[in-house]
C-alpha positions in Angstrom: 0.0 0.0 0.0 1.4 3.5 -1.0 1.5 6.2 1.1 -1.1 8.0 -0.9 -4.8 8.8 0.5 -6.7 5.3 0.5 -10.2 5.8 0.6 -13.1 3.4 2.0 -17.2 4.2 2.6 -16.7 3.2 6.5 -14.2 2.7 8.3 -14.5 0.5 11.6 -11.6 1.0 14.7 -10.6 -1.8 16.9 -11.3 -5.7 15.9 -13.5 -6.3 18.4 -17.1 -7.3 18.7 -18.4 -3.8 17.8 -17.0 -3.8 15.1 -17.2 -6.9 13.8 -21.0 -7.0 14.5 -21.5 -3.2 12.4 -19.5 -4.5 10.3 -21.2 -7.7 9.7 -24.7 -5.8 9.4 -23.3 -3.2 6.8 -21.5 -5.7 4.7 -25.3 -7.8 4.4 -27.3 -4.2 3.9 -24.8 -3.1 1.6 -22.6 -5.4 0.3 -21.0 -3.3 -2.6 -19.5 -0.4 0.2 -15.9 -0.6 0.9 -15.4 -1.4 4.6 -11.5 -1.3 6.3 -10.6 -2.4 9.5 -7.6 -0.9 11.7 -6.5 -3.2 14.7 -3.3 -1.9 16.4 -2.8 -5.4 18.2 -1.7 -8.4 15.8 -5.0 -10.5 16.4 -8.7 -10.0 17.1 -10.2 -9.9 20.0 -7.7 -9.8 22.5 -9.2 -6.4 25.0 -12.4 -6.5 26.4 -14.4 -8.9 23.4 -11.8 -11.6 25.2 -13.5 -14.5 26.5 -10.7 -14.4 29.7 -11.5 -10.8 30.2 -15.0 -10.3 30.3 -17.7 -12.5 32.2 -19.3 -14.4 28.9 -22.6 -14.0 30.4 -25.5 -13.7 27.2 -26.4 -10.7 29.7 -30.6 -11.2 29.5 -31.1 -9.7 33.2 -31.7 -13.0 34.0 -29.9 -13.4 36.9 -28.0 -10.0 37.2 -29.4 -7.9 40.6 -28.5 -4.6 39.8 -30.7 -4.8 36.8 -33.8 -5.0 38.9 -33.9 -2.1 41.7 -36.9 -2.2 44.9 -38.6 0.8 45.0 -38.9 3.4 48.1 -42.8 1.4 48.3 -41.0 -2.1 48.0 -42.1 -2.8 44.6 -39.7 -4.0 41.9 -38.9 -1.9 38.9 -38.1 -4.8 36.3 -37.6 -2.1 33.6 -34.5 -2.4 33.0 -34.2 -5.7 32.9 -36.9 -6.2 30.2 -34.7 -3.5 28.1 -31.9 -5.6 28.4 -33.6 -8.7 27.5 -34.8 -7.7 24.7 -31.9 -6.6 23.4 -30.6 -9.8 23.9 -33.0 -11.5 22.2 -31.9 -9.2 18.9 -28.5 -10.8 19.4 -29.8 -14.3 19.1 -31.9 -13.4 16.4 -28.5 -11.8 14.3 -26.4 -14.7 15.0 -29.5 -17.5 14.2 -29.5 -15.0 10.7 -25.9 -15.6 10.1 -25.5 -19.3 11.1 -28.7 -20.3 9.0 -26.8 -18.2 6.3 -23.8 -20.5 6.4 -22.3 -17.0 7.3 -20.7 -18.3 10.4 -20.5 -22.1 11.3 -20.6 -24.1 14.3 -22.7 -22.2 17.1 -21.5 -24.1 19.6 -18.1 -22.5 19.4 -19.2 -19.4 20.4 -22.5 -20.1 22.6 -23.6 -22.7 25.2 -26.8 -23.4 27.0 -26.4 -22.7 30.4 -29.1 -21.9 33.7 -28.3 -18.7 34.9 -29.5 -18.1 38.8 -29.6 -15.3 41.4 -28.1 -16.2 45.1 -28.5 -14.7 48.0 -29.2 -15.1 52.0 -30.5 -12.7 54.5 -34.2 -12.3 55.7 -34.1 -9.3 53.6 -32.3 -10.5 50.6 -34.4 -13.3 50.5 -37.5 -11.1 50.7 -36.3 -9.6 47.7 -35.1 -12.7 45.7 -39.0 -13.3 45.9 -40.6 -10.4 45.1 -38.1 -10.0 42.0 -39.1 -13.3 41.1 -43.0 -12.6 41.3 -42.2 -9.3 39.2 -40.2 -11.6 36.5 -41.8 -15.0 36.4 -45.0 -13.5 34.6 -43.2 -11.8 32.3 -42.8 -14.0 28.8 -39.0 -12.8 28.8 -38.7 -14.4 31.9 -40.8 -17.5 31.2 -39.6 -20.8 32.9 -38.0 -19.3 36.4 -38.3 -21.1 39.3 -37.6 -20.2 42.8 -36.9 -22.0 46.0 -35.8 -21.2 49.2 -35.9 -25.0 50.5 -32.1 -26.3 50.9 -32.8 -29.6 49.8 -33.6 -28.1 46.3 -30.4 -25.8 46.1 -28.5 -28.5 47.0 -29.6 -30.1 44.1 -29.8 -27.1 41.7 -26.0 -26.0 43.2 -24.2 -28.9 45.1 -20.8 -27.2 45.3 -22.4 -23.9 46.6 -24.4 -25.9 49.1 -22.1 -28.8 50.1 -20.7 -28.2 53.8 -22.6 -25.4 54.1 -23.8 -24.2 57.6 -27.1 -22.3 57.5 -27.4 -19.5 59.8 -29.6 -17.6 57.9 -32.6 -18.1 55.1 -31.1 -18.6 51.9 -32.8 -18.4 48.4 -32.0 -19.1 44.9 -33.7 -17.9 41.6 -32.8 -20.4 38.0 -33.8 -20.2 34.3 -32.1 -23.2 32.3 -32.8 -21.0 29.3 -29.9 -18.8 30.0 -26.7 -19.1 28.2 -22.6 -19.0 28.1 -21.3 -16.4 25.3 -17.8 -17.1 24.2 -17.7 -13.1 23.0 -14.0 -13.6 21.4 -14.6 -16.7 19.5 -17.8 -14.9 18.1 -15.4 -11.8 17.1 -13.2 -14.1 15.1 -15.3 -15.8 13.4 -17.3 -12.6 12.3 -13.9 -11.4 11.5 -13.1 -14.0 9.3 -16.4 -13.9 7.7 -15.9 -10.2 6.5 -12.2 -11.3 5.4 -13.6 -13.7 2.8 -16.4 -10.9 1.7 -13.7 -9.0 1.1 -13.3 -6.6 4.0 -9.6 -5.0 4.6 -9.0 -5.8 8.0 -5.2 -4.5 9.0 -3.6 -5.8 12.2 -0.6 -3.8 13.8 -1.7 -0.6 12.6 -2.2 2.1 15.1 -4.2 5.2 14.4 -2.4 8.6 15.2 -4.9 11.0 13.9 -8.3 11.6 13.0 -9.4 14.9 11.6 -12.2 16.6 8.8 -11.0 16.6 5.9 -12.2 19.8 3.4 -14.8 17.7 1.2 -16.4 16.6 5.0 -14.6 13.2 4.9 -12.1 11.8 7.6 -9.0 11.5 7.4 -7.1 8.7 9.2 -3.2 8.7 9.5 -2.1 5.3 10.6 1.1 3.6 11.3 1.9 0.4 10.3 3.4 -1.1 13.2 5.1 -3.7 11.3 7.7 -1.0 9.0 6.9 2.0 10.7 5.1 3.8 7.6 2.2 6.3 7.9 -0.4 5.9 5.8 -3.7 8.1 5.1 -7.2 6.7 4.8 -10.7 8.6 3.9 -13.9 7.6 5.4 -17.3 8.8 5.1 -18.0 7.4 7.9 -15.6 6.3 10.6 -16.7 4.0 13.9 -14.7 3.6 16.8 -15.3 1.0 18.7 -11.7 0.5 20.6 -12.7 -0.1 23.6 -10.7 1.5 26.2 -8.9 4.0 23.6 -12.3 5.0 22.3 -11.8 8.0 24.4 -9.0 9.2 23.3 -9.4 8.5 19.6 -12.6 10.4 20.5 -11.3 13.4 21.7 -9.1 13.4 18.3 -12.0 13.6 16.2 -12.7 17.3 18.0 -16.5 17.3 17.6 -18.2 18.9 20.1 -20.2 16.1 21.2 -17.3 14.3 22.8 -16.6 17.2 25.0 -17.1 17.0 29.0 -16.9 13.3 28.3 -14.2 11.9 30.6 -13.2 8.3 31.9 -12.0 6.3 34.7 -10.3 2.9 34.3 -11.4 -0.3 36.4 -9.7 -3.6 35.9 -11.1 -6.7 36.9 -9.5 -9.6 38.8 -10.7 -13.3 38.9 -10.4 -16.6 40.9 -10.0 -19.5 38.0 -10.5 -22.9 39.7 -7.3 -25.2 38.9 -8.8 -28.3 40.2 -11.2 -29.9 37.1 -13.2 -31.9 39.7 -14.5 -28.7 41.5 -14.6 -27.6 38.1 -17.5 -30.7 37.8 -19.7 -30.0 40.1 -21.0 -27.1 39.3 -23.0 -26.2 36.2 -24.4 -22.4 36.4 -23.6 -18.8 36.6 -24.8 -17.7 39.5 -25.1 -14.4 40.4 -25.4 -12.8 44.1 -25.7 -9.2 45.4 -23.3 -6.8 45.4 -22.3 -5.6 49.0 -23.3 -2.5 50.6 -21.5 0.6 48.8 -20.2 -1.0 46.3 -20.3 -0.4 42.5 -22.8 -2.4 40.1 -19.8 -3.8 38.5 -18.6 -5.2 41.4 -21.7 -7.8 41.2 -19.9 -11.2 42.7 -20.4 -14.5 40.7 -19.7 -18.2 40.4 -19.5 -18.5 36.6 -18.8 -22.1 34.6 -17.5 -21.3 30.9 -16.8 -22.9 28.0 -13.3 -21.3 27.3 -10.2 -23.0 25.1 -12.1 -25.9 24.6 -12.9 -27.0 28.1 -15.2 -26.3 31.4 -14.0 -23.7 33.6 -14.9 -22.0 36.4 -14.4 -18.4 37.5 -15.4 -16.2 40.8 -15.2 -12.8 41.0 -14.9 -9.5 40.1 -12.4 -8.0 42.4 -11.6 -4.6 41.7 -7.9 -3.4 40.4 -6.7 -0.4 39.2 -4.7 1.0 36.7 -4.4 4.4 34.9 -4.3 2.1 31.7 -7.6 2.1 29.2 -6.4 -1.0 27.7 -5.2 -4.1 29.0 -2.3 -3.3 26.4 -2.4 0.1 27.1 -0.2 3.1 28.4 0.2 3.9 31.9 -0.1 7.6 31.2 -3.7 7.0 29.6 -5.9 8.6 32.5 -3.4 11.8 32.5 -3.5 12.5 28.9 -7.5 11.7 28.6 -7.8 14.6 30.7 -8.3 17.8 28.9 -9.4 21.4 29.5 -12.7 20.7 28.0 -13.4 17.9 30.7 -11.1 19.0 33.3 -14.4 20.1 35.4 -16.0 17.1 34.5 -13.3 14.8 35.7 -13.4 16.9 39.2 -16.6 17.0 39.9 -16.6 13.1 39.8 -13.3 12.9 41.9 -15.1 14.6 44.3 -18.2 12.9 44.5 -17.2 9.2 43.6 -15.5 9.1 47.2 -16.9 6.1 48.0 -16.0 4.7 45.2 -12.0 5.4 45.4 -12.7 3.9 48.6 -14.2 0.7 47.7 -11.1 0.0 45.5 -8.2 1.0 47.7 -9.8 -1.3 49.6 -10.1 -4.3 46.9 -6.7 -3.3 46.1 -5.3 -4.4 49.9 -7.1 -7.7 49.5 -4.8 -10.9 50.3 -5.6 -13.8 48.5 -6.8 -15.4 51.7 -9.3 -12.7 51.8 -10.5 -13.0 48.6 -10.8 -16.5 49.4 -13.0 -15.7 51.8 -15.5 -13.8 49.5 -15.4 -16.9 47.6 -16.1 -19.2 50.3 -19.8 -17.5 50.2 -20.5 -19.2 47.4 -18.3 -22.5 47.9 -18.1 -22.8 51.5 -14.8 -25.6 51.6 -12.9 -23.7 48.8 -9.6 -24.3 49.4 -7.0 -21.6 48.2 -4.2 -24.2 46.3 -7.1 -24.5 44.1 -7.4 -21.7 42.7 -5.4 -18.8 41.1 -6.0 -15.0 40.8 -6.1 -13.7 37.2 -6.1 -10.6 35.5 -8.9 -10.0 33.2 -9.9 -6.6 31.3 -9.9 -2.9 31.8 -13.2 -1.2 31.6 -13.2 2.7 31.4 -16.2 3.7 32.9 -18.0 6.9 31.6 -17.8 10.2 33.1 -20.3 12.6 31.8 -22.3 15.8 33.0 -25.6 15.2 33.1 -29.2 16.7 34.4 -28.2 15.1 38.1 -24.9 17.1 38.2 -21.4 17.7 36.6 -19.1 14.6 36.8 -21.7 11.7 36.8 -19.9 8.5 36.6 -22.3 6.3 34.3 -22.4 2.0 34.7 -23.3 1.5 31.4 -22.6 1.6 27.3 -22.5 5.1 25.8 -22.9 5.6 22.0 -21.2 9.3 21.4 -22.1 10.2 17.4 -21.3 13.7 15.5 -24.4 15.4 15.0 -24.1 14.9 11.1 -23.9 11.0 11.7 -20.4 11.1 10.3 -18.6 9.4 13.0 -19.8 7.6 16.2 -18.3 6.1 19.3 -19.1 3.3 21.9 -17.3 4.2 25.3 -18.7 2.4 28.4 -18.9 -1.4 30.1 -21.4 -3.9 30.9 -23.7 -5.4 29.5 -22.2 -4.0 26.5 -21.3 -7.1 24.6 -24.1 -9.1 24.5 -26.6 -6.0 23.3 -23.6 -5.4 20.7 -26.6 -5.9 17.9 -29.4 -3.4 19.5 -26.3 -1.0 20.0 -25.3 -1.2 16.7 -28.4 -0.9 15.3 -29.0 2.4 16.8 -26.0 3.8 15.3 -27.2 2.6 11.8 -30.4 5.0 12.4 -28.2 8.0 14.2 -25.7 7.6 11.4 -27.3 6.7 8.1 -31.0 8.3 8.4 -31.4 8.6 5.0 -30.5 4.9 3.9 -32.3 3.3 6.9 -36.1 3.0 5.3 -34.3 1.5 2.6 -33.0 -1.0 4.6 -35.7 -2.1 6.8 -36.3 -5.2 4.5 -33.4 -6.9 5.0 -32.9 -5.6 8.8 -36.5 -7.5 9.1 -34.9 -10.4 7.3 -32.0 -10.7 9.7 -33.8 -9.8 12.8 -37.3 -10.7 12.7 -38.8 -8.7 15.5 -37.0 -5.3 14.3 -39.2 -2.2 14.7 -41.6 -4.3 16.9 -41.9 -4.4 21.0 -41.2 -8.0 22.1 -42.7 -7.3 25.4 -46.3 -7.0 23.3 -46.4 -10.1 21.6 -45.9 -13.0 23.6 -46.1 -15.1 21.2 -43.8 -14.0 18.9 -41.2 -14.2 21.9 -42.1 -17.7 21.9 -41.2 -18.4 18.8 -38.2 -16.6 18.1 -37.0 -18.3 21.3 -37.9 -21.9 19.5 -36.5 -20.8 16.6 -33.1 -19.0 17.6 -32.3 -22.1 19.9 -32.2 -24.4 17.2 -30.5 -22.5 14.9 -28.2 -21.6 17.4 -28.2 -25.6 18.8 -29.1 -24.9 22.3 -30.8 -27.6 23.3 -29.5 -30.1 25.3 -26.1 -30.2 27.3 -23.4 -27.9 25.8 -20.5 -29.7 24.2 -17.5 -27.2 23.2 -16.3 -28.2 19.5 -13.1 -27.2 17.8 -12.5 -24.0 20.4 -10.2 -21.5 18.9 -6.9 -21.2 21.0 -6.4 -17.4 21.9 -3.5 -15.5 23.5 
């Protein structure tokens, strides 16, 4: 490639599973447009879309607390968790489009069946647990939960949680065997490799330096090949940046106004991995308890099996680390140089009101592994420490934003960030993130293409059946996608992980 201006309809930032999934929508709405790809690491995949660094959870609110808040009158607001589960469901439907495509192949390399269930004990908790339960259960998203507070029937549901367990306290449990395991970076790779064979320039070890308007109203990229050290320039009419961590940055070189007073923090997540592959056996969930008293909704603790490298695993946490990178591959001087005159403000206003917060992690920062073990003995009361090791998983950066509560709002969630012409959009944020990749996408393509949308409703109907319709309003249409995208996805039965994809 020459050094001269290469020009593309969109280019997409980051190979992760953003951008592969806009990537995979634009290349079936409109296959002729040129689409390029800029990765600075040399593989897919590798930061937060990682199957080691995030929590693989097909996040449907199914089991996740914090998606379901009690009221001041002790009612349960199950908004949010509906939201969520639909956008889910959109998810499924995209990936049953592509596999009954013969776009992608084998299902079962990226997706498991798997019952997802809420934990916790406490009079009150329990309390809770229940009245969340009677707000879900009669919900179609939420068909098939079951509830039990009777020991005898967790002990059957979760032996390892329950086994030597003394019982001081009421304890409860919530399960849906229709949740699932999401391998998020085998799914990046193989939509990866599908764009590759449609013809899609995807360039690993490139790293992109600039990004600026050119005179006609196109972008301009300058990127350097990591490999020889040249700069090249790319145009775009419409550039994506969905690089996880260094959205921010890459962001804040764009210069539109709407990614002003927009700062972030960086949080990185630490796990227990069991070792021993006959704990590993006896437990087939994720289950998901309640986050203690002050701390963050990412802190959320959970006994998670996964289907990673071609083998069951099992994983506890989060703990909380820190560092002032925005990647996992990142530079320690990223949280200095994200902040900015423009967001300067911003960034104080949170440092002062996100006390607790900085407290919460020095303190997860001071833990001992003996004391983390003893988080984990919660959930598996004899878990013995020589079986399991501490890993490091992925940075998140979460958003820092003013908004109508106050200057410096610190936000638990994903953030799309687009230029008001539609020219250029960001994601920035965490959780759930990954699994609503599709619904998130899909808003971009009517924020950033309103003129082609109508034009593409068709096929967007095609690849996603209930697109443009509520879920929540017609049960039985939930029914049947559910029917349908489980056996196109091959969900039924027990999972068995074929030809796993070894990663870094």
């Amino acid at each position: 490639m020459s050094n001269g201006q290469t020009k593309s309809d969109v280019i997409l930032i980051g190979a992760g599973i953003m951008s592969a999934t806009l990537g995979a929508l634009l290349k079936e709405l409109v296959p002729e447009w040129k689409i390029t790809v800029f990765e600075k690491l040399a593989i897919p995949g590798v930061e937060s879309s990682n199957e080691w660094n995030n929590a693989g959870t097909g996040h449907a609110a199914l089991c996740e607390l914090n998606y379901t808040v009690e009221k001041p009158d002790g009612s349960i607001d199950i908004s949010k968790a509906i939201s969520i589960n639909e956008q889910f469901q959109v998810s499924r439907q995209f990936w049953s489009y592509l596999v009954d495509s013969k776009l992608i192949r084998n299902p079962r390399d990226f997706i498991a069946p798997l019952p997802h269930m809420s934990y916790v004990h406490g009079e009150q908790n329990v309390a809770f647990l229940r009245k969340r339960f009677e707000a879900l259960s009669n919900n179609p998203l939420f068909e098939g939960m079951e509830f039990s507070d009777d020991p005898n029937r967790l002990a059957q549901w979760v032996p390892l949680m329950m086994k030597d367990r003394k019982l001081s306290e009421p304890i409860a449990a919530t399960k849906i065997d229709s949740g699932t395991d999401v391998n998020f970076g085998a799914l990046t790779r193989m939509l990866l490799d599908h764009l590759q064979s449609q013809g899609v320039d995807i360039h690993y070890n490139y790293n992109v330096n600039t990004i600026k308007r050119a005179r006609d109203g196109q972008w301009e990229l300058k990127v350097k090949n990591q490999t020889n050290g040249a700069v090249e320039r790319h145009n775009a009419k419409f550039v994506f940046i969905g690089a996880g961590g260094g959205s921010l940055h890459l962001l804040q070189k764009s210069g539109i106004p709407e990614g002003k007073h927009i700062g972030g923090f960086p949080v990185s997540g630490l796990f227990m991995v069991c070792k021993n592959p006959a704990i590993v056996e006896q437990h087939h969930a994720k289950v998901y308890g309640k986050a203690s008293v002050g701390a963050p909704p990412m802190s959320v603790p959970h006994l998670d099996t996964r289907y990673i490298d071609g083998k069951k695993s099992l994983l506890f946490g989060p703990f909380a680390g820190f560092s002032p990178k925005f990647l996992k591959y990142g530079s320690m001087f990223d949280l200095i140089t994200s902040v900015k005159p423009h967001n300067l403000l911003t960034m104080l206003a949170a440092g002062a009101k996100e006390m607790p917060l900085t407290k919460y992690l020095i303190q997860q920062l001071m833990l001992s592994k003996e004391q983390r073990m003893e988080e984990l003995r919660d959930f598996v009361p004899n878990a013995k420490s020589e079986d399991w090791d501490l890993i490091v998983a992925g940075q998140r950066v979460q958003v820092i934003k003013d908004t109508p509560k106050g200057k410096g709002t610190l936000q638990f969630g994903t953030e799309v960030v687009t230029a008001a012409d539609g020219s250029i959009a960001a994601l920035l944020g965490a959780s759930p993130g990954a699994s609503t990749a599709v619904s998130v996408m899909l808003e971009i393509l009517k924020k950033c293409f309103p003129q082609q949308i109508k034009g593409w409703e068709p096929k967007l109907k095609e690849m996603i059946p209930s697109y443009g319709q509520s879920l929540l309003a017609n049960p039985e249409l939930i029914r049947e996608l559910h029917a349908s995208t489980s056996k196109a996805l091959d969900l039924g039965g027990s999972p068995s992980v074929q030809n796993a994809r070894q990663t870094v």
